[in-house]
C-alpha positions as CSV (number, residue, x, y, z in Angstrom):
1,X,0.0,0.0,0.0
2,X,1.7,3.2,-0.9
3,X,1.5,6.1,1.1
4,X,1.1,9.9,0.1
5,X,4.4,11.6,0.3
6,X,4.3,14.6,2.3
7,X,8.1,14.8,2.2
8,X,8.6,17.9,0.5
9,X,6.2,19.9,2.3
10,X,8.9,19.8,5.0
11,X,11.4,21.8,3.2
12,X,9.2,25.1,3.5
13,X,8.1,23.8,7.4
14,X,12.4,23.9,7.7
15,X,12.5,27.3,6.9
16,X,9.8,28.6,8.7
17,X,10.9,26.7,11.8
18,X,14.5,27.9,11.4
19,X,12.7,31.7,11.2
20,X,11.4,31.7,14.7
21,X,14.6,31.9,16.9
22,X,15.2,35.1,14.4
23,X,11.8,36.5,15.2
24,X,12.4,35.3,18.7
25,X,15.6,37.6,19.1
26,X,14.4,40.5,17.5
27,X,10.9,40.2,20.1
28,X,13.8,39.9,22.8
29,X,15.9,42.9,22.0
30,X,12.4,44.9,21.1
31,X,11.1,44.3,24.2
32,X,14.4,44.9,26.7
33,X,14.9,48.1,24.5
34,X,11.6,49.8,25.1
35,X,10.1,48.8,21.6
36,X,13.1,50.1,19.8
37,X,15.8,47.5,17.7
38,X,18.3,48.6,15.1
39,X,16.4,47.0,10.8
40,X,19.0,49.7,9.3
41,X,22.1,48.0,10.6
42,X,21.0,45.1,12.9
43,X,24.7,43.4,12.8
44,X,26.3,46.8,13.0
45,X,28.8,46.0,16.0
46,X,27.8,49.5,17.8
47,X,24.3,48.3,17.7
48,X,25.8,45.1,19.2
49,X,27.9,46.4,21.8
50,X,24.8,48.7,22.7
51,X,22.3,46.6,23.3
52,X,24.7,44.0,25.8
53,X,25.0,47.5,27.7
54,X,21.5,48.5,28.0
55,X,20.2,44.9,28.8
56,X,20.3,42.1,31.2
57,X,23.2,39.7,30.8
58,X,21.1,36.6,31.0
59,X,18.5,38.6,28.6
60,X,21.5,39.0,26.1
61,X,22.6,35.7,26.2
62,X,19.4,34.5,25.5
63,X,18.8,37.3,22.5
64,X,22.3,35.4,21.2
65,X,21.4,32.1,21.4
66,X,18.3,32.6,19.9
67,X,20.0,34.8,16.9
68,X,23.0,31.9,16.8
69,X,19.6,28.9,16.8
70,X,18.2,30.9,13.3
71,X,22.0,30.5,11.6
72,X,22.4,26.9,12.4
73,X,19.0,26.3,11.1
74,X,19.8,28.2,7.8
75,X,23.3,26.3,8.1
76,X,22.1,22.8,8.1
77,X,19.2,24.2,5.3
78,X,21.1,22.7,2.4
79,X,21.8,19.5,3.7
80,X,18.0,18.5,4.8
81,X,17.2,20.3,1.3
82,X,19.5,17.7,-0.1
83,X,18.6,14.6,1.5
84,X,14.7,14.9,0.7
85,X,15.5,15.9,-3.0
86,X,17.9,13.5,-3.3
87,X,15.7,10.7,-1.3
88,X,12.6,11.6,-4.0
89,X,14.8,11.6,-7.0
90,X,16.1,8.2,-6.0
91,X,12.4,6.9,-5.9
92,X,12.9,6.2,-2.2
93,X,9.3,4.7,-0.5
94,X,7.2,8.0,0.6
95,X,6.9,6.0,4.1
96,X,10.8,6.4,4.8
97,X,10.7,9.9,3.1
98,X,8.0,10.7,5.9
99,X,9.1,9.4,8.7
100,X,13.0,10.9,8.0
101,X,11.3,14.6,7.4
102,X,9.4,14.4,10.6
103,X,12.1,13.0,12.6
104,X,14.5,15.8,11.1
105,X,12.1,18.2,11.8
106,X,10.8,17.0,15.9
107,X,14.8,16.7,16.4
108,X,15.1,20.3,15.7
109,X,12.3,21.6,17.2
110,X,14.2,20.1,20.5
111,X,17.3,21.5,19.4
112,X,16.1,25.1,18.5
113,X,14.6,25.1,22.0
114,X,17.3,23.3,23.6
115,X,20.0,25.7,22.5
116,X,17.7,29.0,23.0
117,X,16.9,27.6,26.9
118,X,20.1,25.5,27.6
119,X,21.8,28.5,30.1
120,X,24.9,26.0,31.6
121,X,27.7,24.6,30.0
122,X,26.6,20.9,32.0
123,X,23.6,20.4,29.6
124,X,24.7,22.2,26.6
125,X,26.2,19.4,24.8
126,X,22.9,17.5,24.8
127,X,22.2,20.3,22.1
128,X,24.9,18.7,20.4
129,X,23.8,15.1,20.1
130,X,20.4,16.3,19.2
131,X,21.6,18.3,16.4
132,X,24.2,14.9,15.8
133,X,21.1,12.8,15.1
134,X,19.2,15.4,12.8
135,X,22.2,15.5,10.5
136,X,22.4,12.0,11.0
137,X,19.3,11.5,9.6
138,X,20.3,13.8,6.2
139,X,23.7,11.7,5.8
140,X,21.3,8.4,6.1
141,X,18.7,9.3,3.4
142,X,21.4,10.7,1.5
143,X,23.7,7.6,1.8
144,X,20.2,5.6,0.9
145,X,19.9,7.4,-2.6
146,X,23.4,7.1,-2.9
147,X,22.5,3.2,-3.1
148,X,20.1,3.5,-5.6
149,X,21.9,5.6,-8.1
150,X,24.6,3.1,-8.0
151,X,22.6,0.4,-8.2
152,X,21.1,1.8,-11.5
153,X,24.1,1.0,-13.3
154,X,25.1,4.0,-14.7
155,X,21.6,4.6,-15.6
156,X,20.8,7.4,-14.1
157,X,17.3,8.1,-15.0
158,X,15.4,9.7,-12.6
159,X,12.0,8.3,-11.2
């Protein structure tokens, strides 16, 4: 029984999920600055220096680790884009597909939170394992097509 494959749906639900810390930050500095925050410049390092002045340390740190949360999401974009391209090209079963993309995307919901929340150095390397099996997951369905293009042949016609 074949499945519907909801797969690539989870490539736009990546990015707006990686969006969130950013908004997230912005809502942080916004409120800890009496409504005000820097669009013109926002990685100016004056506005930078600024801002860690004028607010809490632990409210900064947060602010960072949120901002830092939106890059590694946009960072590990490609890769996830990748592995569900290359995991449909190959024909892959929309079951697996499914399954991967939700995985991938419940591991980083933890991991956005995780690393936006995670204050002490004892508990921020679970982050890391998180984020060790949601790339793990990409170099698996990647590795997966992998098998089937080579097992075409040389006949790399795509299904």
């Amino acid at each position: 029984m074949a499945s519907t494959n909801y797969s690539i749906y989870a490539i736009p639900a990546y990015f707006i999920l990686s969006m969130l810390p950013h908004y997230y930050a912005t809502s942080i500095i916004q409120a800890a600055n009496n409504g005000h925050r820097n669009n013109s410049n926002p990685h100016s390092l004056g506005w930078h220096e600024k801002i860690q002045k004028s607010i809490p340390a632990k409210t900064f740190g947060r602010y960072e680790r949120a901002k830092r949360a939106h890059e590694n999401g946009m960072e590990s974009m490609a890769l996830f884009c990748a592995s569900i391209i290359l995991g449909n090209m190959a024909g892959q079963p929309a079951i697996g597909l499914n399954v991967n993309a939700g995985l991938f995307l419940a591991f980083r919901v933890i991991y956005t939170v995780a690393y936006i929340y995670t204050e002490s150095e004892k508990y921020s390397s679970m982050r890391s394992v998180i984020w060790g099996l949601a790339t793990g997951i990409c170099l698996w369905q990647i590795y997966r097509s992998g098998q089937v293009f080579a097992s075409r042949s040389g006949k790399w016609k795509i299904t």
